[in-house]
mmJSON file of the N, C-alpha and C atoms, coordinates in Angstrom:
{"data_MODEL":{"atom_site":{
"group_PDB":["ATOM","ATOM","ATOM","ATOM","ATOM","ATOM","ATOM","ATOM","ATOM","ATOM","ATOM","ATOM","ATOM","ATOM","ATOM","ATOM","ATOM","ATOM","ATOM","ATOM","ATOM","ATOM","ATOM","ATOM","ATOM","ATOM","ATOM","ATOM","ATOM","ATOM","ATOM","ATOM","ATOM","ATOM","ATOM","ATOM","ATOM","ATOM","ATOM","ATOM","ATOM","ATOM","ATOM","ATOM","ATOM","ATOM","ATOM","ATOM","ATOM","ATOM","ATOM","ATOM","ATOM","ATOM","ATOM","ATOM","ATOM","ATOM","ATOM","ATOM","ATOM","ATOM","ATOM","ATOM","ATOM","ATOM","ATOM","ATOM","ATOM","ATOM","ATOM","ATOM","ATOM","ATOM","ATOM","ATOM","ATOM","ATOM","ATOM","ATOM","ATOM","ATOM","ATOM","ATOM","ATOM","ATOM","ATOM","ATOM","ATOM","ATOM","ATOM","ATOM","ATOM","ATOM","ATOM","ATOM","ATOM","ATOM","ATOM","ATOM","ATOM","ATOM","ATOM","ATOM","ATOM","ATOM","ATOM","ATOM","ATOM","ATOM","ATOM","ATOM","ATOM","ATOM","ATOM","ATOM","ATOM","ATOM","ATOM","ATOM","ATOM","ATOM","ATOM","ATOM","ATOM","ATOM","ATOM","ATOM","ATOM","ATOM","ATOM","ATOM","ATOM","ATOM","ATOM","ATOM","ATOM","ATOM","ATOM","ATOM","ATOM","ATOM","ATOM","ATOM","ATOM","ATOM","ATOM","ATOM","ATOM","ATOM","ATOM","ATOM","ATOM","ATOM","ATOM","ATOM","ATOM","ATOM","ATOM","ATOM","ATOM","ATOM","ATOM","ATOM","ATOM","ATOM","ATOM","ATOM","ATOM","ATOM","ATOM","ATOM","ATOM","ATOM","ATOM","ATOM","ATOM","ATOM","ATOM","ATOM","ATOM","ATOM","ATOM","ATOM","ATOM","ATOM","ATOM","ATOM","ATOM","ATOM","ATOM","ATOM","ATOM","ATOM","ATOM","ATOM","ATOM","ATOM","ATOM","ATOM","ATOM","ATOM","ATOM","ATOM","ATOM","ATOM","ATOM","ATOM","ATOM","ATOM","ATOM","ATOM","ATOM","ATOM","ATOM","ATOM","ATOM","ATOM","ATOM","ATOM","ATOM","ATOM","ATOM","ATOM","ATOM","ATOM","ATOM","ATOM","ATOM","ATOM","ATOM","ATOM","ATOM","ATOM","ATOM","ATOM","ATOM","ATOM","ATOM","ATOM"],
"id":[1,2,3,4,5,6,7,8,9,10,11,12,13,14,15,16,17,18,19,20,21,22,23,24,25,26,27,28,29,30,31,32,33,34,35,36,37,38,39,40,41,42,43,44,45,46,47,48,49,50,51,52,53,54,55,56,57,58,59,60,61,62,63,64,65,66,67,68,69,70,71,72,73,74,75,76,77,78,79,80,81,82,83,84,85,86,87,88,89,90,91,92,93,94,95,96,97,98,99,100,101,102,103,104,105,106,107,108,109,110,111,112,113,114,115,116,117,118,119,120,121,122,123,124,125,126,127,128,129,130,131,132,133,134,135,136,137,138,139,140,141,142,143,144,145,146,147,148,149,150,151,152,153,154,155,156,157,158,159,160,161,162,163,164,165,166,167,168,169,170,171,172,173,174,175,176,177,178,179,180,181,182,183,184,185,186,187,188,189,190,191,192,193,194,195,196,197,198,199,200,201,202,203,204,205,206,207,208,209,210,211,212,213,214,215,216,217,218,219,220,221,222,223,224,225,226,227,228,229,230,231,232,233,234,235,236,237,238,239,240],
"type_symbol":["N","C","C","N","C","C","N","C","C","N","C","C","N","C","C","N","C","C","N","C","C","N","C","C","N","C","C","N","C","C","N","C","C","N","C","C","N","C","C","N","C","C","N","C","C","N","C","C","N","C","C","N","C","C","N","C","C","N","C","C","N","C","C","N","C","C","N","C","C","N","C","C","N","C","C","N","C","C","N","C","C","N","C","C","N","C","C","N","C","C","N","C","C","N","C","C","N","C","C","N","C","C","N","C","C","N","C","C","N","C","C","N","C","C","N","C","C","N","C","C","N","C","C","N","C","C","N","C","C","N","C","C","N","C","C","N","C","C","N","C","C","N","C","C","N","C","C","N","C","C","N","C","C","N","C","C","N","C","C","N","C","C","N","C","C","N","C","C","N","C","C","N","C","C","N","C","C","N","C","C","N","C","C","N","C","C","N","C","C","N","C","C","N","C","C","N","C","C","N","C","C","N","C","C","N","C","C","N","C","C","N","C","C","N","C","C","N","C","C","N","C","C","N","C","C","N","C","C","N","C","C","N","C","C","N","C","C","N","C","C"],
"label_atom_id":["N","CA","C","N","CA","C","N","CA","C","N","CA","C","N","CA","C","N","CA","C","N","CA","C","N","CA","C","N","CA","C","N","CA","C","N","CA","C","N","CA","C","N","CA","C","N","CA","C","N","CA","C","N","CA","C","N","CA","C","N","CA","C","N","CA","C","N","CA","C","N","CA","C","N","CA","C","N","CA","C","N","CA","C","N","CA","C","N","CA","C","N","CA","C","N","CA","C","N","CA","C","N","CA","C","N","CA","C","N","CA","C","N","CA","C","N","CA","C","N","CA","C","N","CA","C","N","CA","C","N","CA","C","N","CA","C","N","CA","C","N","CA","C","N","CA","C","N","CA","C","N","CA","C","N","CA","C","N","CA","C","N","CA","C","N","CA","C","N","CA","C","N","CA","C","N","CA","C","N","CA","C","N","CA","C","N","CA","C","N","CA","C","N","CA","C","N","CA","C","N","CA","C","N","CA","C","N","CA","C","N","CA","C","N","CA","C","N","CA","C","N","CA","C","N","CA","C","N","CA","C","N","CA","C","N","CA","C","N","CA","C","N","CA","C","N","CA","C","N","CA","C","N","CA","C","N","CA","C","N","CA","C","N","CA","C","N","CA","C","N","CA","C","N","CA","C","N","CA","C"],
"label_alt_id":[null,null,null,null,null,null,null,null,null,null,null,null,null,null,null,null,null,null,null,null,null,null,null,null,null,null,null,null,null,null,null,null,null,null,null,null,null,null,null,null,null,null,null,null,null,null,null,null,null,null,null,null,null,null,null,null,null,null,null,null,null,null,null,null,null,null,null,null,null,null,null,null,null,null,null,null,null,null,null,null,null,null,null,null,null,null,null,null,null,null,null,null,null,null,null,null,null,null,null,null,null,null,null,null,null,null,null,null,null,null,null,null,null,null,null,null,null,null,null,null,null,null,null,null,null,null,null,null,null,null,null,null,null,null,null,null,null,null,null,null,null,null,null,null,null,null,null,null,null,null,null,null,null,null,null,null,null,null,null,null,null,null,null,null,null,null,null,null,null,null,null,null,null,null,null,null,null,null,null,null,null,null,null,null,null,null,null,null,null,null,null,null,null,null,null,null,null,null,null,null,null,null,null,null,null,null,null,null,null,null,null,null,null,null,null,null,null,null,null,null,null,null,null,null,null,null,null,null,null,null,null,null,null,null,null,null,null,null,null,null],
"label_comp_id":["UNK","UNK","UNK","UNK","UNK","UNK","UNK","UNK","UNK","UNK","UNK","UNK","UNK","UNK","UNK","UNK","UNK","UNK","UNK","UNK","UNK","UNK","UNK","UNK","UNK","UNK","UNK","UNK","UNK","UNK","UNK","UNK","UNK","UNK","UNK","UNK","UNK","UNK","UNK","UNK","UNK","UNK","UNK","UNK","UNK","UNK","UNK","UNK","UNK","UNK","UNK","UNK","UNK","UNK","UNK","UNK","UNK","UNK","UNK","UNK","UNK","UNK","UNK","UNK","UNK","UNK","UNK","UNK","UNK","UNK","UNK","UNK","UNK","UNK","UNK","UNK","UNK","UNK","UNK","UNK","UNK","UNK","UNK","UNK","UNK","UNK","UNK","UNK","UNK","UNK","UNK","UNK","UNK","UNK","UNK","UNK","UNK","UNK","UNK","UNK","UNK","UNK","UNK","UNK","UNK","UNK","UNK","UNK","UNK","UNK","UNK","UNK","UNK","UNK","UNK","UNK","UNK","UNK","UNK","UNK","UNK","UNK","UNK","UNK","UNK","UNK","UNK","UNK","UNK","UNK","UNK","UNK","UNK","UNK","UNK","UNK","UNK","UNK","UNK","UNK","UNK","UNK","UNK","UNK","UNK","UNK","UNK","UNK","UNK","UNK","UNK","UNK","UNK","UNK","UNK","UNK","UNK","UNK","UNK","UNK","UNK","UNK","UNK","UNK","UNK","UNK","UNK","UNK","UNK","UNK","UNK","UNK","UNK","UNK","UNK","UNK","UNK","UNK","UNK","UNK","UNK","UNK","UNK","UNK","UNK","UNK","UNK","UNK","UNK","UNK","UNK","UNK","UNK","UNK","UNK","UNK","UNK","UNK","UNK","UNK","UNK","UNK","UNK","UNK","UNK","UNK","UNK","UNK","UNK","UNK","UNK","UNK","UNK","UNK","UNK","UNK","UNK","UNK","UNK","UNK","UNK","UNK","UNK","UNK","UNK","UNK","UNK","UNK","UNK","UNK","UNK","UNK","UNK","UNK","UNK","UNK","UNK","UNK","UNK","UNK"],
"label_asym_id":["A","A","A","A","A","A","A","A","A","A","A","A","A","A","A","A","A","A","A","A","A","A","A","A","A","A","A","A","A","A","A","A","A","A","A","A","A","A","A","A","A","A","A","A","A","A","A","A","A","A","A","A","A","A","A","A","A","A","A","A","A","A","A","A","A","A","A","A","A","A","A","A","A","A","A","A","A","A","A","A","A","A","A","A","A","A","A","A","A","A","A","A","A","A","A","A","A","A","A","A","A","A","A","A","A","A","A","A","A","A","A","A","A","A","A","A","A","A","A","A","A","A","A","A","A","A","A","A","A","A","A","A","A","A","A","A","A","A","A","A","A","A","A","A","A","A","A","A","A","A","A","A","A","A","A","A","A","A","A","A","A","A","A","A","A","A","A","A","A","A","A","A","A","A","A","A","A","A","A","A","A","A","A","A","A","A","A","A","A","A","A","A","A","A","A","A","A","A","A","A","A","A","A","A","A","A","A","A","A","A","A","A","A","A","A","A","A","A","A","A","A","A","A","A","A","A","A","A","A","A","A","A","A","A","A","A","A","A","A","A"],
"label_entity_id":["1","1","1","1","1","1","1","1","1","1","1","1","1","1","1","1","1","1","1","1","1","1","1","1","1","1","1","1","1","1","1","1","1","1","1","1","1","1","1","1","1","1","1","1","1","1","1","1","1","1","1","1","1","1","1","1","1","1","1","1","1","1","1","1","1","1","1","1","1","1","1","1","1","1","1","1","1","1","1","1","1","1","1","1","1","1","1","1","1","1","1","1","1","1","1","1","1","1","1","1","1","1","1","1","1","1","1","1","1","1","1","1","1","1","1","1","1","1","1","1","1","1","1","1","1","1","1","1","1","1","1","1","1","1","1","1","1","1","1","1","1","1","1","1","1","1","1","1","1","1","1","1","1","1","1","1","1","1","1","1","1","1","1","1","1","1","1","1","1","1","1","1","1","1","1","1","1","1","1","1","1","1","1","1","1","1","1","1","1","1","1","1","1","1","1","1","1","1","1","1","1","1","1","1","1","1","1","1","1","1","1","1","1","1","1","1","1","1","1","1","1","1","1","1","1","1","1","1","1","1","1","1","1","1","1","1","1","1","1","1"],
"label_seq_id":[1,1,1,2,2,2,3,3,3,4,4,4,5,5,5,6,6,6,7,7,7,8,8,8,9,9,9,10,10,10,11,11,11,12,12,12,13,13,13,14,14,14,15,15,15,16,16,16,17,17,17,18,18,18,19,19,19,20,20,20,21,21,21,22,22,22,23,23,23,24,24,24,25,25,25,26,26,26,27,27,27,28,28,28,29,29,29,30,30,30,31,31,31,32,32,32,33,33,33,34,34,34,35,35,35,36,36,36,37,37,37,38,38,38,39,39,39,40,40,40,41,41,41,42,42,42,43,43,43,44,44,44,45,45,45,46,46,46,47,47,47,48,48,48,49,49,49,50,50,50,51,51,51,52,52,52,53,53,53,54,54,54,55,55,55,56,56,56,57,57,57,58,58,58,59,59,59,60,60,60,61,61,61,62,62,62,63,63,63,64,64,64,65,65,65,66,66,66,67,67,67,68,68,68,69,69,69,70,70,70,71,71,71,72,72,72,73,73,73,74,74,74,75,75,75,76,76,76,77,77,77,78,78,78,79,79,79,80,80,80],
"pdbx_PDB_ins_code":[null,null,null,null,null,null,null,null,null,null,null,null,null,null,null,null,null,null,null,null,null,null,null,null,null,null,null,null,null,null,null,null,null,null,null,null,null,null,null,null,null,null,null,null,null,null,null,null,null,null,null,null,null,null,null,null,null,null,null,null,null,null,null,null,null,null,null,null,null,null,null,null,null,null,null,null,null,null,null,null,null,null,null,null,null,null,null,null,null,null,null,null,null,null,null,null,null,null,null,null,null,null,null,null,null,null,null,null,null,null,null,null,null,null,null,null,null,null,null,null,null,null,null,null,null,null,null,null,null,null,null,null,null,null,null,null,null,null,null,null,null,null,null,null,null,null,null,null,null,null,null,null,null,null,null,null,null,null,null,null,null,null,null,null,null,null,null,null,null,null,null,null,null,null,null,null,null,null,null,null,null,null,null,null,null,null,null,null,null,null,null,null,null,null,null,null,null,null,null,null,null,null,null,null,null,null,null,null,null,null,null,null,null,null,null,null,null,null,null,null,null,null,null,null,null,null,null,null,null,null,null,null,null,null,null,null,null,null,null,null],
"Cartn_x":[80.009,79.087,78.046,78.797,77.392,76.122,76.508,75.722,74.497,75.473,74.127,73.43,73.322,73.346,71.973,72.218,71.652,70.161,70.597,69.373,68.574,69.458,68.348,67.666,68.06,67.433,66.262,66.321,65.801,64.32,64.482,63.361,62.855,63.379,62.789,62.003,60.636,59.76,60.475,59.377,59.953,60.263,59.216,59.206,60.388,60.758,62.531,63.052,63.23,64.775,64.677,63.168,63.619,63.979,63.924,64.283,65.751,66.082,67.705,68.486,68.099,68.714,68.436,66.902,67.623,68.005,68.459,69.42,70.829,70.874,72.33,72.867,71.472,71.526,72.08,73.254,74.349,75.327,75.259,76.66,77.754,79.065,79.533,80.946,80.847,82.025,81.768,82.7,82.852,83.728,83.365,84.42,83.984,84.394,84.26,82.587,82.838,81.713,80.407,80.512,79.371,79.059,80.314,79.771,78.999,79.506,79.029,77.291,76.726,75.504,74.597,75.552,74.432,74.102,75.19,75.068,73.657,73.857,73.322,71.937,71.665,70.355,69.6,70.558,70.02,69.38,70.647,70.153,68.828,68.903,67.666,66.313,66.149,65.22,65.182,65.859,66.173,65.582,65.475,65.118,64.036,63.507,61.862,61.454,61.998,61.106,60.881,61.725,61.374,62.521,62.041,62.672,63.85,64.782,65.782,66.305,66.005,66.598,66.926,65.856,66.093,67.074,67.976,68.958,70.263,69.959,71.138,71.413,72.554,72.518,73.195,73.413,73.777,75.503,75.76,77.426,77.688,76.489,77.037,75.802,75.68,74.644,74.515,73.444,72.974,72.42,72.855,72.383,72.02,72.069,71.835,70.478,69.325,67.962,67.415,66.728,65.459,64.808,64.249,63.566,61.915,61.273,59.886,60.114,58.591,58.248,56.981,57.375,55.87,55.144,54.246,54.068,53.121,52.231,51.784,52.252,53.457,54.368,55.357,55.79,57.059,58.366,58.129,59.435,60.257,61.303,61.624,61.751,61.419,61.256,61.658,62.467,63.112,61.882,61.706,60.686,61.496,60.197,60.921,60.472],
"Cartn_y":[85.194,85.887,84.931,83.61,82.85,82.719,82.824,81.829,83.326,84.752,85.457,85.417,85.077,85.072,83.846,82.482,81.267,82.087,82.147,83.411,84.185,85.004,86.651,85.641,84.751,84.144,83.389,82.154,81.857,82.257,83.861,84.743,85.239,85.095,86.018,84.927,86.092,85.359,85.045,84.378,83.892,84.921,85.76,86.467,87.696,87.766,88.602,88.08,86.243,85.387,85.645,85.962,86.316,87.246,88.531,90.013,89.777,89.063,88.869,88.314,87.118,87.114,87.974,88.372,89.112,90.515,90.491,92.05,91.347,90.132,90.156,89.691,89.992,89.464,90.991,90.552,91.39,91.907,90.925,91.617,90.493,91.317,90.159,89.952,90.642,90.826,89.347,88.951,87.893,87.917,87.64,86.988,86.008,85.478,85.015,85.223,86.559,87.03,86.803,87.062,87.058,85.614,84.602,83.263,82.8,83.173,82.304,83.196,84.494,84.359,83.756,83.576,82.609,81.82,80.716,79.334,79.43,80.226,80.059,80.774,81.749,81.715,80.639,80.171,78.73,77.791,77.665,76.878,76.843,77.798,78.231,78.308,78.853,78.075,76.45,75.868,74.228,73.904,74.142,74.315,74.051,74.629,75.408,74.719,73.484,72.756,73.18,74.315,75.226,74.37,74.142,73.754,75.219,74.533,75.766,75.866,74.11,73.781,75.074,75.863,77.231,77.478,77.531,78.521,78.364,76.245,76.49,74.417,74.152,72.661,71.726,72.446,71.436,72.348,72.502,72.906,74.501,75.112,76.795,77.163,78.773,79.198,80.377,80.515,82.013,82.938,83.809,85.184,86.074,85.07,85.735,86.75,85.678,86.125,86.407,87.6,87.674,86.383,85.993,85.12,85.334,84.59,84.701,83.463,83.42,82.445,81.921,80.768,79.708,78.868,79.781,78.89,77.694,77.964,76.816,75.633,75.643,74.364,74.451,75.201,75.452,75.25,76.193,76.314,77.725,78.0,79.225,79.136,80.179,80.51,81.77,81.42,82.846,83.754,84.662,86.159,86.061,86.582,86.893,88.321],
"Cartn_z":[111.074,110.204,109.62,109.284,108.494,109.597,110.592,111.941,111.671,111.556,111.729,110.487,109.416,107.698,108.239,108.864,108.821,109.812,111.429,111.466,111.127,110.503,109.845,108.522,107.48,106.69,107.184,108.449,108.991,109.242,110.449,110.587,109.051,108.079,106.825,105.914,105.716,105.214,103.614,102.759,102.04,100.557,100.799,99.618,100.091,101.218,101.714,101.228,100.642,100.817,99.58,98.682,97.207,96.574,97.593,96.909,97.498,98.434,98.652,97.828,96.919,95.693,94.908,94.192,93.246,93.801,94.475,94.988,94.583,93.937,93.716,92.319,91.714,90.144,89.599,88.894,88.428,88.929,89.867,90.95,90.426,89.696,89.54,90.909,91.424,92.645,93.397,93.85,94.659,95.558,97.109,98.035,99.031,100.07,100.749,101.521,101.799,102.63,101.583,100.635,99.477,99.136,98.662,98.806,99.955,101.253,102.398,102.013,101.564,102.119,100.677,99.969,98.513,99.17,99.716,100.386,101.792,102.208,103.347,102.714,101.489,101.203,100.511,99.445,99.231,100.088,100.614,101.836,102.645,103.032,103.673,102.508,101.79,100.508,100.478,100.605,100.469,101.778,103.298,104.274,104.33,103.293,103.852,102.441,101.573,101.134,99.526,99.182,98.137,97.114,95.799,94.648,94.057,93.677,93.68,92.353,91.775,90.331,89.324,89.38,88.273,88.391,89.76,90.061,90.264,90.951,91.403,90.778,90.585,90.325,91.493,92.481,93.529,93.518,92.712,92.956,93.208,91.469,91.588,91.48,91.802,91.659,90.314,89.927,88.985,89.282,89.339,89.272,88.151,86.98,85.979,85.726,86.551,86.232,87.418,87.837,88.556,89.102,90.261,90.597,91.178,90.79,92.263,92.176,93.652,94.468,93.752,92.797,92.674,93.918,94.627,95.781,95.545,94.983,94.282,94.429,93.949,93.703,94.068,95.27,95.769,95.234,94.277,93.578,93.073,92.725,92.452,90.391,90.277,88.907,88.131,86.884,86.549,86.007,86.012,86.092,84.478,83.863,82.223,82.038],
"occupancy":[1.0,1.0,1.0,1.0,1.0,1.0,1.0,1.0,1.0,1.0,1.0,1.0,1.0,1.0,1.0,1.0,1.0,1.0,1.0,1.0,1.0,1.0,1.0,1.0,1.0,1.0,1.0,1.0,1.0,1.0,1.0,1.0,1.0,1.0,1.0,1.0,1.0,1.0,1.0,1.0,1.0,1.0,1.0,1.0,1.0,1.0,1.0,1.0,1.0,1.0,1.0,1.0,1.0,1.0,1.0,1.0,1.0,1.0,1.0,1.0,1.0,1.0,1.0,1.0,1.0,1.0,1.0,1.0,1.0,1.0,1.0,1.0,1.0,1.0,1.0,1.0,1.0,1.0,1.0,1.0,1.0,1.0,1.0,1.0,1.0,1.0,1.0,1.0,1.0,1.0,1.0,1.0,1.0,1.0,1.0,1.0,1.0,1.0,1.0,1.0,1.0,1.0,1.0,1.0,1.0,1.0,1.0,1.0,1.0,1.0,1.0,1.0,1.0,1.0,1.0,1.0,1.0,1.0,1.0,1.0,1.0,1.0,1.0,1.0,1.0,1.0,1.0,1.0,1.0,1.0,1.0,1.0,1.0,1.0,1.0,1.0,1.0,1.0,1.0,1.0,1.0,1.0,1.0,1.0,1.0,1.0,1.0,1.0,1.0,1.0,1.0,1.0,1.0,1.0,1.0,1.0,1.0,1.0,1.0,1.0,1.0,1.0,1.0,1.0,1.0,1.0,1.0,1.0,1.0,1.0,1.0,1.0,1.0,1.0,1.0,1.0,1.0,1.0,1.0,1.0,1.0,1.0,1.0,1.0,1.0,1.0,1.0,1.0,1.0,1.0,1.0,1.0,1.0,1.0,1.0,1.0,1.0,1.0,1.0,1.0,1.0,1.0,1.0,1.0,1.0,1.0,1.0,1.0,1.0,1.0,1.0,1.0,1.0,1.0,1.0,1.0,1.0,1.0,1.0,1.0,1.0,1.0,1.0,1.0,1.0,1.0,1.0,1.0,1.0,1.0,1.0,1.0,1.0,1.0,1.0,1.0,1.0,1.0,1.0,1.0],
"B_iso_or_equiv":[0.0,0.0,0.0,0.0,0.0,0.0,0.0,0.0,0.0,0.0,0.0,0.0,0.0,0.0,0.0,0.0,0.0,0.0,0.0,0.0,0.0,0.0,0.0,0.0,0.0,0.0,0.0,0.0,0.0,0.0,0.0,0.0,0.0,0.0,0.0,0.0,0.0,0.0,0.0,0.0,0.0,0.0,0.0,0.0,0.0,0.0,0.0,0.0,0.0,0.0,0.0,0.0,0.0,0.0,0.0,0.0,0.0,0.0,0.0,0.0,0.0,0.0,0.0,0.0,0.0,0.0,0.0,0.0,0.0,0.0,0.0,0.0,0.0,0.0,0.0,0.0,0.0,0.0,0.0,0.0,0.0,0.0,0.0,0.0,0.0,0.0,0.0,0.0,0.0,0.0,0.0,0.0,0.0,0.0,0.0,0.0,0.0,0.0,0.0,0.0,0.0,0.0,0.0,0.0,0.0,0.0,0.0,0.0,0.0,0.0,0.0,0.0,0.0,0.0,0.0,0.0,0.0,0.0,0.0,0.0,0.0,0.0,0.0,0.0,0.0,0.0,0.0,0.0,0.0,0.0,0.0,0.0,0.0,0.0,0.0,0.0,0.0,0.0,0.0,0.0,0.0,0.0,0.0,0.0,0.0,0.0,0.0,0.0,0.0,0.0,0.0,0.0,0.0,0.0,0.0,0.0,0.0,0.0,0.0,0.0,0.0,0.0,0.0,0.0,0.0,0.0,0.0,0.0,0.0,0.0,0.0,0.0,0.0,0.0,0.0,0.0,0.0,0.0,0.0,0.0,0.0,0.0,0.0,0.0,0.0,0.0,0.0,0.0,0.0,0.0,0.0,0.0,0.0,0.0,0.0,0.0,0.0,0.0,0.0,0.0,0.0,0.0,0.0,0.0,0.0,0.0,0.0,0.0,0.0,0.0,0.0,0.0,0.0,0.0,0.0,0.0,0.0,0.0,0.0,0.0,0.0,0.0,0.0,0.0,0.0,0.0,0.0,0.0,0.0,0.0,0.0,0.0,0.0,0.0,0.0,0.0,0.0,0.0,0.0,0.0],
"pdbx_formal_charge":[null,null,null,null,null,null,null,null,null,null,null,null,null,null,null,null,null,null,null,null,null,null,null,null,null,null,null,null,null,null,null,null,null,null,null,null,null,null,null,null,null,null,null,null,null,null,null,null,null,null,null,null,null,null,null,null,null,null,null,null,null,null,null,null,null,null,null,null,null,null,null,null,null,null,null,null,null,null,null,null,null,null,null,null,null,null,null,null,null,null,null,null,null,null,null,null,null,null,null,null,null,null,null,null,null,null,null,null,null,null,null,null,null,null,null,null,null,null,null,null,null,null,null,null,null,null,null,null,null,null,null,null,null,null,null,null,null,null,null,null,null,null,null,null,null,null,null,null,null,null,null,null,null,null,null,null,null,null,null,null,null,null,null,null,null,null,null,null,null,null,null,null,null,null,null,null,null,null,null,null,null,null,null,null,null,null,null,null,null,null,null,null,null,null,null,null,null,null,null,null,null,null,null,null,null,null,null,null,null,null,null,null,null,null,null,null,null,null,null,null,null,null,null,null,null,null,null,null,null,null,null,null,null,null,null,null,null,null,null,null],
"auth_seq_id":[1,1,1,2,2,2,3,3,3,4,4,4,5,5,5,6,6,6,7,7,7,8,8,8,9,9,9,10,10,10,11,11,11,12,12,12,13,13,13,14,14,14,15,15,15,16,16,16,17,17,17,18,18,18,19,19,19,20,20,20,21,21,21,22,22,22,23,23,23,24,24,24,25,25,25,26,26,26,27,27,27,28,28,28,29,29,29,30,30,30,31,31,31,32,32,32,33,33,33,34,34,34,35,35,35,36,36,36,37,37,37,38,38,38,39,39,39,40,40,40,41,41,41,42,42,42,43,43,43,44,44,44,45,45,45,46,46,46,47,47,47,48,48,48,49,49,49,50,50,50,51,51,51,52,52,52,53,53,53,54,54,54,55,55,55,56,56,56,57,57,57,58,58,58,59,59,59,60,60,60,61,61,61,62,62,62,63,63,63,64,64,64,65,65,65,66,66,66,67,67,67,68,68,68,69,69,69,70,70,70,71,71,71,72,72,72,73,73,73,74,74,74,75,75,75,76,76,76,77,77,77,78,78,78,79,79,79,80,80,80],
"auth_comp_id":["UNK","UNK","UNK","UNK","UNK","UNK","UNK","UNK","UNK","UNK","UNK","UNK","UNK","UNK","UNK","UNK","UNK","UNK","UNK","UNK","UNK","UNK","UNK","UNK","UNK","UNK","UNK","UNK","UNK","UNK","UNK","UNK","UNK","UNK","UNK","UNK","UNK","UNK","UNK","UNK","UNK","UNK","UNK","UNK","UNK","UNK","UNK","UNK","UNK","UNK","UNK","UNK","UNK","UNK","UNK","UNK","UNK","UNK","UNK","UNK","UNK","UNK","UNK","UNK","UNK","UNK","UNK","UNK","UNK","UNK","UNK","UNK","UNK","UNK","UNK","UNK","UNK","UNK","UNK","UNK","UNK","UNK","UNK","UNK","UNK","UNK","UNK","UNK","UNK","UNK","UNK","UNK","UNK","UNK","UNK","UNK","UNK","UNK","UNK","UNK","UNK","UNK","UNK","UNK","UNK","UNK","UNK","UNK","UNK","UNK","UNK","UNK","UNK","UNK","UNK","UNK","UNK","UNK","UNK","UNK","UNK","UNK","UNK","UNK","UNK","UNK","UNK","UNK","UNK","UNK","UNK","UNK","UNK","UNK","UNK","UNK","UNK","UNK","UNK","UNK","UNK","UNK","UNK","UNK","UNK","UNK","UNK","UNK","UNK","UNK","UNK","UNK","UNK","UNK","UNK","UNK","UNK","UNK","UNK","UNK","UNK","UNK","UNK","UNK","UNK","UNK","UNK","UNK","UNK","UNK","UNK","UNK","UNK","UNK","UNK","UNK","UNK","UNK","UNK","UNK","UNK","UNK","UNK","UNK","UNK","UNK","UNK","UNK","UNK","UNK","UNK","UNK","UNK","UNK","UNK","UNK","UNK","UNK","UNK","UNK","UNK","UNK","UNK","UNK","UNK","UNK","UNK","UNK","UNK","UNK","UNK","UNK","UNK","UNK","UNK","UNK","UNK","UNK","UNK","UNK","UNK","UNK","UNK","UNK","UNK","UNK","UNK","UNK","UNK","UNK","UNK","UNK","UNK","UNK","UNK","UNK","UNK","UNK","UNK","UNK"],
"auth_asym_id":["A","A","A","A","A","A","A","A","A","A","A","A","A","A","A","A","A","A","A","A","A","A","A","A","A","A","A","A","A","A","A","A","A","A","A","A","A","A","A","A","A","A","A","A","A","A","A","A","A","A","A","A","A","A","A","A","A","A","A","A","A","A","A","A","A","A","A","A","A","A","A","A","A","A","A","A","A","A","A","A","A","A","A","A","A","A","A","A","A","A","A","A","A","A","A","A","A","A","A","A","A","A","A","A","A","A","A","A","A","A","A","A","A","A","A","A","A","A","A","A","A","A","A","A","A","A","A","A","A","A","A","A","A","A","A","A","A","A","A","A","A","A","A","A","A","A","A","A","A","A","A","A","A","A","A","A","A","A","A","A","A","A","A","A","A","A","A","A","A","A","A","A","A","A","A","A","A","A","A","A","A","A","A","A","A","A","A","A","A","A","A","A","A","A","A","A","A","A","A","A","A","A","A","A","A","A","A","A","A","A","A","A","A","A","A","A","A","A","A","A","A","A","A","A","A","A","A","A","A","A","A","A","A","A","A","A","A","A","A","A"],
"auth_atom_id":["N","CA","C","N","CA","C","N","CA","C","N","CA","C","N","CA","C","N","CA","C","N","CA","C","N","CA","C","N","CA","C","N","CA","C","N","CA","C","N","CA","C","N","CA","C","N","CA","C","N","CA","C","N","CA","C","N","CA","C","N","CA","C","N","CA","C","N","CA","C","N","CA","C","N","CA","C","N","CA","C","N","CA","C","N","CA","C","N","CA","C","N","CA","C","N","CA","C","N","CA","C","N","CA","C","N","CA","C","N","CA","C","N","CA","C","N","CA","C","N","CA","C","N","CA","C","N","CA","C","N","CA","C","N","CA","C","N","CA","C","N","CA","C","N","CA","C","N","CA","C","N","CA","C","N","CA","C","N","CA","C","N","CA","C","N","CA","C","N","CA","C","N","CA","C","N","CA","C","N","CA","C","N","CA","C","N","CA","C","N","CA","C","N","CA","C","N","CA","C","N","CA","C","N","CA","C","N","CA","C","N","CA","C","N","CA","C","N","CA","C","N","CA","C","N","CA","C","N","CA","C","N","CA","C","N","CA","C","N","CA","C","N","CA","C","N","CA","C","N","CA","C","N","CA","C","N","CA","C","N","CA","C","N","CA","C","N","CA","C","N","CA","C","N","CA","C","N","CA","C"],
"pdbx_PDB_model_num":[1,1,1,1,1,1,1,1,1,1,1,1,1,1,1,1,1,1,1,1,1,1,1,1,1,1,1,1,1,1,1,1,1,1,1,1,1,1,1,1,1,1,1,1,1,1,1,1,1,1,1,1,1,1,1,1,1,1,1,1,1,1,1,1,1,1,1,1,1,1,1,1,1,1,1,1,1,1,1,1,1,1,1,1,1,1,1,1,1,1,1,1,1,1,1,1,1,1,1,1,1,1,1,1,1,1,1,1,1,1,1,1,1,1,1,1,1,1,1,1,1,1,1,1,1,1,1,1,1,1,1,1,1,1,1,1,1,1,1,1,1,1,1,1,1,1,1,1,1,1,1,1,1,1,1,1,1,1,1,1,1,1,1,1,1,1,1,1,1,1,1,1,1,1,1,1,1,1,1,1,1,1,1,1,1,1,1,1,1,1,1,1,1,1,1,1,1,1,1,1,1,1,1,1,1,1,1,1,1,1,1,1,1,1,1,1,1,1,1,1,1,1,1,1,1,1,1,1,1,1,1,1,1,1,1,1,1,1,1,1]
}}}
């Protein structure tokens, strides 16, 4: 499953990889399947050069807040 997760992220532009997180801001359910596609959306943000700091510190991630895309400065930023 991740391999197709690393793909379909891959092909998706960037402003998809951001409505894919926040499609998961307030989800508090967790498993396996749900960790592997944070990782692999991160990831793929990290990929492509994009600052993630808002979101994530290297270990866990947040979902607390909404995100966009500062392209400007390639970075992600919490939406207030």
């Amino acid at each position: 499953m991740e391999k197709n997760l690393l793909s379909q992220f891959a092909e998706a532009s960037l402003t998809s990889l951001a409505e894919s997180f926040n499609a998961q801001v307030g989800n508090h359910g967790f498993n396996s399947a749900r960790a592997a596609h944070d990782h692999a959306l991160i990831d793929e943000f990290i990929h492509r050069g994009i600052d993630v700091s808002a979101i994530s510190d290297g270990h866990s991630i947040s979902f607390a807040h909404h995100i966009a895309l500062d392209e400007t400065n390639m970075k992600l930023v919490i939406q207030g």
